[in-house]
N, C-alpha and C positions, 0 to 999 in steps of 0.2 A: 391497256392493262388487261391483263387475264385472268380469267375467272378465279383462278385457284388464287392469285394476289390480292383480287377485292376479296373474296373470302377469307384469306388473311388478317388483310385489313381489318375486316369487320369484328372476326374473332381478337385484332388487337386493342381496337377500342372497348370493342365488351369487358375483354378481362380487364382493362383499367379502370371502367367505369364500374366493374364488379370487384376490384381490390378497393375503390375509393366508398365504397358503399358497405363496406368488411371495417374500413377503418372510422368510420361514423357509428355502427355496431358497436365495437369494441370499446368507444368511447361512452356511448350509453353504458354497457355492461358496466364500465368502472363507477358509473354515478347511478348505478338501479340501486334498490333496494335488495337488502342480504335473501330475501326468499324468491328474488326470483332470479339473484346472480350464477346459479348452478345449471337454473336451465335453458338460462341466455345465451353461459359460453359454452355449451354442448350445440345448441343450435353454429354457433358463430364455430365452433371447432369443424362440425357436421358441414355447413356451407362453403369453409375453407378449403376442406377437403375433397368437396367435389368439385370446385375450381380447379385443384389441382392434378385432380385425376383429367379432366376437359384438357388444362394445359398443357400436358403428359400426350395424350395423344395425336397434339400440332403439333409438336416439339417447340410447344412456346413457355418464354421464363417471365414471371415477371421479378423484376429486381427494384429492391429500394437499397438506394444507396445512404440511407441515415446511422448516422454516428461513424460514419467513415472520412477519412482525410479528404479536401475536394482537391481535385487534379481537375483542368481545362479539357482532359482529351473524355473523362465521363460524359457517358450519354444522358448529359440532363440541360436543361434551362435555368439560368440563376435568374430570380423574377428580385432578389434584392444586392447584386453585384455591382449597383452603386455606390453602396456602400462602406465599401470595404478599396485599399490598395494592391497593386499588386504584391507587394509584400507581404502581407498579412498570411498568416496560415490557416488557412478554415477548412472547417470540419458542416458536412452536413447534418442540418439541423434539422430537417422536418422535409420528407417530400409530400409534395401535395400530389402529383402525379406517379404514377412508377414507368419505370421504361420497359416497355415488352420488346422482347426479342424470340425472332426466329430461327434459330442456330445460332450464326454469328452477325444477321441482320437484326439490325436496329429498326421496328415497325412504330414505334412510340417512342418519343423521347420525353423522358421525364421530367419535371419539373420541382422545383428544389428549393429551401430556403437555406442560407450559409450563416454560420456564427463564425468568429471568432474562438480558436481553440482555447485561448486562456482564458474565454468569459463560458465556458461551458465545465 
């Protein structure tokens, strides 16, 4: 492995583990209280966007595939595709992971929860 790929790497885990830590944020701001929810999501808009100016200069994306149709060839993990037939038509319902990408490499695959498109 070369250096510049574990730095990849590294930088693909961080930005997951710093989307999954944006998305704990955001859930707070909806349950804080109204005087401090303006200066919560300036912080949370402020920290977004320095993430995304970081992922701008790897040419790395992070992508959540929620509220989209699921297709097999998406780069994620179904952690409840037990559940469900192959017939069924599901729609992603909640990633718990996102998938980073670097160009058109997959460095993370994400991980994902599926409903049922007529029970959503």
């Amino acid at each position: 492995m070369t250096e510049n790929t574990k730095i990849m790497n590294s930088l693909a885990t961080l930005a997951r583990d710093y989307w999954r830590l944006l998305r704990s944020y955001e859930r707070l701001i909806a349950e804080s209280a109204l005087n401090n929810h303006n200066r919560l999501k300036s912080n949370y808009r402020n920290a977004e966007r320095r993430l995304s100016i970081v992922l701008d200069e790897y040419n790395l994306k992070i992508i959540s595939y929620e509220g989209k149709k699921y297709t097999p060839n998406l780069a994620v993990t179904v952690v409840n595709a037990d559940e469900f037939s192959d017939n069924d038509e599901l729609i992603i319902n909640q990633m718990l992971e996102p998938t980073v990408m670097h160009g058109e490499q997959v460095l993370n695959i994400g991980k994902a929860i599926l409903s049922k498109e007529e029970d959503v």
